[in-house]
C-alpha positions, -999 to 999 in steps of 0.1 A, spaced: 315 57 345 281 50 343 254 45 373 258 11 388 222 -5 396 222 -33 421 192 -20 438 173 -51 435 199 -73 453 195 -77 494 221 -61 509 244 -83 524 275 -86 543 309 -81 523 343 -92 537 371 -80 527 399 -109 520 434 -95 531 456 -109 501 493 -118 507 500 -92 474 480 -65 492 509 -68 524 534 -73 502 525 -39 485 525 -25 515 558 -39 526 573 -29 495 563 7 504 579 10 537 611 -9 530 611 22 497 605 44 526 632 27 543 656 34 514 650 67 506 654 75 540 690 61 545 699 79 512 687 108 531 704 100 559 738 92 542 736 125 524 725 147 552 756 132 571 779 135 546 772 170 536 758 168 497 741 191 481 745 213 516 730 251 515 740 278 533 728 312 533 757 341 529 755 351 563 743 322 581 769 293 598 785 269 585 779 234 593 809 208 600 809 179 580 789 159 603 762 180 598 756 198 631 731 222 635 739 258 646 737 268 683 753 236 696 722 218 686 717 179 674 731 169 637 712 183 604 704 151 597 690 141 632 670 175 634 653 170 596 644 131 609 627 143 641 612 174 624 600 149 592 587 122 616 564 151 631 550 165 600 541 132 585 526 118 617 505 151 622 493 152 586 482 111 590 467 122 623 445 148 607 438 126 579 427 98 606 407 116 627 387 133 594 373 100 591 361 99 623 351 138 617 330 132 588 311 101 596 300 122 632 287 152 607 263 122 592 247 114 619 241 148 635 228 155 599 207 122 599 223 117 564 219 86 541 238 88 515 274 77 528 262 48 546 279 31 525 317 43 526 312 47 565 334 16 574 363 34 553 358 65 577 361 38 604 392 22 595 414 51 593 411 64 626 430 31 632 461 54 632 453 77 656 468 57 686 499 47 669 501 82 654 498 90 692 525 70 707 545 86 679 544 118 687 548 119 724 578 100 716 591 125 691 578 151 708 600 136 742 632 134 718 633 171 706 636 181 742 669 167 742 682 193 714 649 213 714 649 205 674 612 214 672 602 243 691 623 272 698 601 280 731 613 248 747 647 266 752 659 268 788 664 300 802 641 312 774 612 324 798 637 335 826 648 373 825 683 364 840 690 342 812 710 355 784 680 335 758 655 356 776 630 363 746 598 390 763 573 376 735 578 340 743 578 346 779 545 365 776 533 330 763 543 308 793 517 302 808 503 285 780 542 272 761 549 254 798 559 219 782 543 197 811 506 216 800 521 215 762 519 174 770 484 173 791 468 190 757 485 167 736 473 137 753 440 152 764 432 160 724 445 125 712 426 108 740 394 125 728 399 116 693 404 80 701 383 77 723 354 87 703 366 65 673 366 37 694 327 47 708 312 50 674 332 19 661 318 -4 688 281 12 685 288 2 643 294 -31 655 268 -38 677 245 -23 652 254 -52 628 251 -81 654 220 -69 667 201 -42 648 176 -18 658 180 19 659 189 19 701 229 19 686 217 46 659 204 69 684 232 66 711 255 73 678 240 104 666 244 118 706 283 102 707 287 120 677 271 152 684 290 157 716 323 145 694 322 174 669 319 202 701 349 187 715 363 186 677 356 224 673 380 231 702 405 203 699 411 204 666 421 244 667 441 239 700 458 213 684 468 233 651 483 260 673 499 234 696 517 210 671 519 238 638 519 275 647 535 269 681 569 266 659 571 301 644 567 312 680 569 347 675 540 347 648 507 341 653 476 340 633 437 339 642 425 319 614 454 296 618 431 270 635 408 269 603 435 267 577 449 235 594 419 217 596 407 228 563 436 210 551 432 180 570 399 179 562 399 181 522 424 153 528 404 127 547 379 133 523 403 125 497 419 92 513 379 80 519 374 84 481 401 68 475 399 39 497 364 35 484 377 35 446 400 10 452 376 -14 472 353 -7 442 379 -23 415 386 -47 437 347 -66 435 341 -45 468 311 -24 477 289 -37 449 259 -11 463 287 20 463 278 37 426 287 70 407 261 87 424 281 84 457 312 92 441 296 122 421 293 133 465 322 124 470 338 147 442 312 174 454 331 172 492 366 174 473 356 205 449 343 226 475 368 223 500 394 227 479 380 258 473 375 261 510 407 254 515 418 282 490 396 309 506 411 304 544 449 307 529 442 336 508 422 355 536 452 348 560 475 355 534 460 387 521 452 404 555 488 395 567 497 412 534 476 442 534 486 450 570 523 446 565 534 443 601 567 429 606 559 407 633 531 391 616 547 390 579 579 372 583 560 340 581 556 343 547 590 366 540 607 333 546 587 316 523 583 336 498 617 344 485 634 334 522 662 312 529 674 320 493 642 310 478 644 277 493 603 276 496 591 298 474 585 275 442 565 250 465 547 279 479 535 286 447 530 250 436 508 240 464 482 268 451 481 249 416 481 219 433 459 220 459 434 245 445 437 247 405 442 211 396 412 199 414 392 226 406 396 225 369 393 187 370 363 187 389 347 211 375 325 190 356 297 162 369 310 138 348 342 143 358 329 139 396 314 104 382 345 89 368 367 70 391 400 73 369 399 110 370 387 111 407 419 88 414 440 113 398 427 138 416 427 120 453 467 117 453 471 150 441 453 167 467 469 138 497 505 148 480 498 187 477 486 190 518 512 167 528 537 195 510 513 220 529 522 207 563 558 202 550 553 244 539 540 246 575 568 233 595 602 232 576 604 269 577 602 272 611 624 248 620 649 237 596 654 273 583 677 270 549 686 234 558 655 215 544 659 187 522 637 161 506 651 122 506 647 119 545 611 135 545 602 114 517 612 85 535 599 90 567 566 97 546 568 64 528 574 44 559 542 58 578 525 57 547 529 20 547 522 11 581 491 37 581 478 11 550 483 -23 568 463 -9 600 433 6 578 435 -21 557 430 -49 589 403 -24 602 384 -28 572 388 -67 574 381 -68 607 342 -64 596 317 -62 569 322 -32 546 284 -29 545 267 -20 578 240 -43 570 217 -34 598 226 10 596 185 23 591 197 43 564 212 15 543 187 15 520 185 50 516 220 46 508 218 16 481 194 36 461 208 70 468 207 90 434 221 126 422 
């Protein structure tokens, strides 16, 4: 892809035009989500392809859970709406993440995808509303967390478990849903701030809005340090309730982040073939690439320093997370464990390894959905372990993912309709247009 000069147009206002194929693409995605998911569904209920372990219980042909809890197929739709809603969360609120790091760092060179980082917060209040429902809904059954158990805390009770109940002043489920709101409030919140101060830029100019964003934004990414780790114990680690790791906090929002980066580079590819973003050139996306080869490698560091000191210690308490998935459950996990290190660390950093590579949009493409599909199956790695044990399955998780998939496009896709993709009045939008590598 060679460097695209436009450097002696003005920079003007671009708009994107929502076209009735665009929605129908989008439509097509969730009714395949829809699909997949009653195959799911139908299978789950009817018992194909069921796995059991030698010694574990056997489900009835409805599919019910062990321990008197809700059907298999009931448990894996709850569990699956979670993981793909906290994955898009992540993914939504990186946006929001990385376009606060540009303005503490007074940076110019990704003035130009800065509307993409914009739009895709637009799921974090639907992603919200989600998950305090789904959240309310595995009470019922207490599908997601095993601390939500009654009697679990109380010593009378014959479920009384000493570790979890050393935890209960911090597992009580009505402080559980104060941080949950309190951390999706924040996120939104802040979105919403910096959005509006984007918007006023544009009508009015001047650097007043530029200013007050850089402060927004600096006190954003404190609250983000916190949040953001609270949150990955809260909504991930919180379900292997007996295990616990310090560097947990990192590892989730290392994925999360490599993520965001690769939906924005995405996105921007996309607008690009579209006609969009005439100023955005292979200089940015050589950046762009740069973000997606380092923290991939980022990425790879935090797993195997939490792997490796969980390995070197050998404690039982601390090593059953990955005993189940790594030969657990009859192997259920243990080829994805393996495949998420060539995804998510080999692929991308062989095919980036180059600054050519980093330059061409085909090859950057490739490697966006990779890395968007490999962390999605690192949540799914995350979470299914934990709470489906030996009774995980694929159609309905590939469904639910579809269906949020599709409705996470039509919002991001209004947002970035809803204003110029070029924030014609930003004071670093020059800097920007003629940024070079």
């Amino acid at each position: 892809m060679a460097t695209l000069t436009h450097h002696h147009e003005p920079v003007v206002a671009e708009h994107l035009q929502e076209h009735p194929g665009l929605q129908r693409t989008f439509v097509t995605i969730i009714v395949a989500g829809i699909i997949v998911l009653a195959l799911g569904l139908l299978a789950a209920f009817m018992g194909w392809g069921e796995h059991h372990e030698a010694t574990g219980h056997v489900a009835s042909a409805a599919g019910h859970a062990e321990h008197g809890g809700s059907p298999v197929w009931l448990k894996r739709l709850l569990v699956s709406l979670w993981h793909s809603n906290v994955f898009l969360i992540g993914v939504s609120v990186v946006g929001t993440v990385f376009m606060a790091i540009q303005y503490v760092a007074y940076a110019g060179w990704s003035v130009v995808v800065k509307r993409i980082n914009e739009a895709l917060s637009a799921w974090i209040l639907p992603g919200a509303v989600i998950m305090v429902l789904v959240f309310a809904a595995s009470l019922i059954n207490h599908d997601l967390f095993h601390w939500t158990m009654p009697g679990i805390m109380d010593k009378g009770s014959k479920l009384y478990d000493p570790i979890v109940a050393g935890k209960s002043g911090f597992l009580s489920i009505p402080f559980y849903l104060i941080r949950m709101v309190s951390y999706l409030f924040i996120w939104w919140a802040f979105s919403q701030r910096l959005r509006q101060l984007s918007l006023q830029e544009d009508l009015n100019g001047g650097t007043s809005y530029f200013h007050t964003s850089i402060t927004t934004a600096a006190l954003f990414l404190v609250l983000f340090a916190v949040t953001s780790s609270m949150s990955a114990w809260d909504w991930v680690m919180s379900v292997d309730v007996h295990w616990f790791s310090t560097m947990f906090g990192w590892y989730v929002f290392a994925s999360w982040w490599v993520s965001g980066i690769a939906a924005t580079t995405l996105i921007a590819i996309y607008l690009k073939q579209a006609g969009y973003l005439r100023m955005l050139n292979s200089n940015h996306f050589h950046d762009l690439g740069k973000f997606m080869f380092g923290f991939s490698i980022f990425w790879t560091y935090v797993w195997f320093s939490q792997f490796m000191l969980i390995w070197y210690a050998n404690l039982p308490e601390e090593s059953v997370y990955f005993n189940q998935r790594l030969g657990g459950f009859d192997g259920r996990y243990t080829w994805m464990f393996y495949g998420n290190l060539l995804v998510n660390f080999a692929f991308p950093f062989l095919a980036l390894m180059t600054r050519d590579a980093k330059r061409q949009m085909i090859m950057l493409k490739i490697v966006c959905i990779a890395i968007l599909i490999g962390h999605w199956s690192d949540f799914y790695l995350m979470l299914m372990p934990g709470t489906m044990k030996g009774e995980n399955g694929f159609l309905i998780e590939i469904g639910v993912a579809l269906i949020l998939l599709g409705a996470f496009l039509i919002l991001v896709t209004r947002r970035l309709a809803s204003a110029s993709l070029v924030p014609v009045n930003h004071p670093f939008i020059e800097e920007s247009v003629h940024h070079t590598t």
